[in-house]
Residue, then its C-alpha position, 0 to 999 in steps of 0.5 A: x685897276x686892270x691888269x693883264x699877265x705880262x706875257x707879251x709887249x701887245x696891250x690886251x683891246x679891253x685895257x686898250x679901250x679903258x685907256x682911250x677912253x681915260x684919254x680922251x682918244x687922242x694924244x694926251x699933250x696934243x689931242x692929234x687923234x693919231x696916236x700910239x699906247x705909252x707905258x708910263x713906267x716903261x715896258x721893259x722896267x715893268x713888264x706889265x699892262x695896267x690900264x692907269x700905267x698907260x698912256x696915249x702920245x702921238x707919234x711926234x711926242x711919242x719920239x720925243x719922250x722915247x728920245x728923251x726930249x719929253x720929260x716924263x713929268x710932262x707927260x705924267x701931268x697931261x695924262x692927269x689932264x688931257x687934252x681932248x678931255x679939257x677941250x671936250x673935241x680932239x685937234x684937228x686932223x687933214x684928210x688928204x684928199x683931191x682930184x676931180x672925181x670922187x667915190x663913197x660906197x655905202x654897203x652895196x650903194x655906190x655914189x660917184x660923181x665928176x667934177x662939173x665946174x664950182x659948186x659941184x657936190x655929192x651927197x650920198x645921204x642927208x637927213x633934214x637939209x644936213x649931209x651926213x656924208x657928202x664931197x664938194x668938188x672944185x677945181x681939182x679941190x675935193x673937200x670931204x664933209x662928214x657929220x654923225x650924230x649919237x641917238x640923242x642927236x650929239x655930233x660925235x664927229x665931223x669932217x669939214x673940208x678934209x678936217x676931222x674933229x671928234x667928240x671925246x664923249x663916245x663909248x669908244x672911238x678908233x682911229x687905226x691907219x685908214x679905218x675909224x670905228x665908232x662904238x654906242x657899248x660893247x659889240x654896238x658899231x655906230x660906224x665902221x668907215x674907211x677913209x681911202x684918199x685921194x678920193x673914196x670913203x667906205x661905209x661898212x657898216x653902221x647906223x646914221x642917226x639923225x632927229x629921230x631918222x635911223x639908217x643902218x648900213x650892212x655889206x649887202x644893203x641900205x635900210x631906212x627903219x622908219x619906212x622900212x626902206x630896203x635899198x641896194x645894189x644902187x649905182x648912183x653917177x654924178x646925182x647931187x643927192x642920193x639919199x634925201x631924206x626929211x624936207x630939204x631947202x634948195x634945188x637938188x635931184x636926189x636918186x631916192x628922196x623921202x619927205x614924209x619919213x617917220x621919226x623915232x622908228x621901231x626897234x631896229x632889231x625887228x626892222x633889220x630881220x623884216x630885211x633879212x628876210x627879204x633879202x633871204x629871197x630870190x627877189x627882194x619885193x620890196x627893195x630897191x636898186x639900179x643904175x641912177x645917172x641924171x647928169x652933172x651934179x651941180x650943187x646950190x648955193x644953199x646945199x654948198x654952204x650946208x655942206x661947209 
């Protein structure tokens, strides 16, 4: 049992995180990933955190337990068994965005692309024909697609035109306001994103993984560990790919592409101080960046659908 002193109503993170990962991170009836901390007893009967003594409710069914509209038997059998946890992904969540521009920063790379007529996409990245991160526009729609993978290449969460489901299996899952935080274990960040609607995703930080390919976004750059490919300061305007990593079907420019990556890399803790390193200089010899604009960024048929 976790316990923390009852000197304040604020839930200690480590007791946060234990009750997240009980329910499933989400709401406990539900499944809605948007959620608020429930003590179960009631905080002004106990006046203490306990990990088992809590639950998580969204805020619709938070309002009716707190109004008692929610019987406290339901809540406690849902606790037992919930939802995300039974159905193993969380409720879909709608993502608000549209318009006819759209915006992912990743580090110090930067995509941007403008609505160029049905089909138009963007992909900042994509490893073997599957878009880790990629917008499709069309009029006026602006549909965000996201799929992240864990090292053992189990989708963890996606985003399927502006519709976000997450897995219940991760260490740790966060979804506070804008912000979404996948953790591996402890002090390890799989992604730090923000979601920023109508039309801009922020990538902090993080490691795309996919079969066997690693990249690790930081604020000041891009690395690709398989090839040790360091990238940033990249501005990249209305390119249909801008990392294409691994073979791809289809048509489709791409600012940087690489077909012969190798798979399974080193330890991306040795790859990462090789980049320190290099970034520790005046001049990155081995880095690249710059402005990329090859026109409309018109998406196949094939890269269309790929990215539903």
């Amino acid at each position: 049992m976790s316990e923390a002193a009852p000197t304040s109503r604020n839930i200690p993170l480590p007791i946060q995180r234990e009750v997240r990962q009980r329910c499933g991170f989400g709401c406990v009836i539900c499944g809605l990933p948007l959620y608020e901390y429930e003590h179960l007893l009631g905080w002004a009967n106990v006046h203490r955190h306990v990990a088992e003594e809590i639950t998580l409710l969204c805020d619709q069914h938070h309002r009716e337990r707190t109004g008692g509209l929610l019987p406290i038997e339901t809540v406690q059998n849902a606790n037992n068994d919930p939802c995300n946890l039974r159905e193993g992904v969380s409720k879909p969540y709608d993502l608000h965005y549209s318009g006819d521009e759209c915006e992912v920063r990743m580090g110090s790379l930067t995509f941007t692309t403008s609505d160029a007529g049905y089909g138009t996409i963007m992909v900042p990245i994509s490893v073997d024909d599957t878009p880790l991160v990629g917008f499709i526009l069309s009029e006026g729609h602006l549909l965000l697609n996201v799929n992240l993978f864990d090292e053992f290449n189990n989708c963890i969460l996606r985003v399927v035109n502006n519709q976000l489901v997450q897995s219940a299996e991760p260490w740790d899952i966060q979804l506070t306001g804008r912000n979404l935080v996948i953790r591996a274990g402890h002090r390890d960040i799989l992604v730090d994103l923000t979601f920023e609607p109508p039309n801009r995703v922020l990538i902090n930080r993080g490691r795309l993984l996919r079969n066997g390919v690693e990249i690790v976004i930081r604020p000041s750059y891009v690395l690709v560990v398989n090839n040790r490919a360091l990238i940033q300061d990249l501005t990249v305007i209305n390119c249909a790919y801008g990392l294409k990593l691994g073979p791809h079907r289809g048509p489709g420019g791409a600012a940087v592409a690489m077909d012969g990556i190798n798979r399974y890399p080193e330890d991306s803790s040795d790859a990462m101080k090789w980049a320190e390193s290099k970034l520790s200089k005046d001049v990155p010899e081995q880095a690249l960046g710059g402005i990329v604009s090859p026109g409309p960024a018109e998406g196949s048929t094939e890269a269309t659908e790929q990215m539903r």
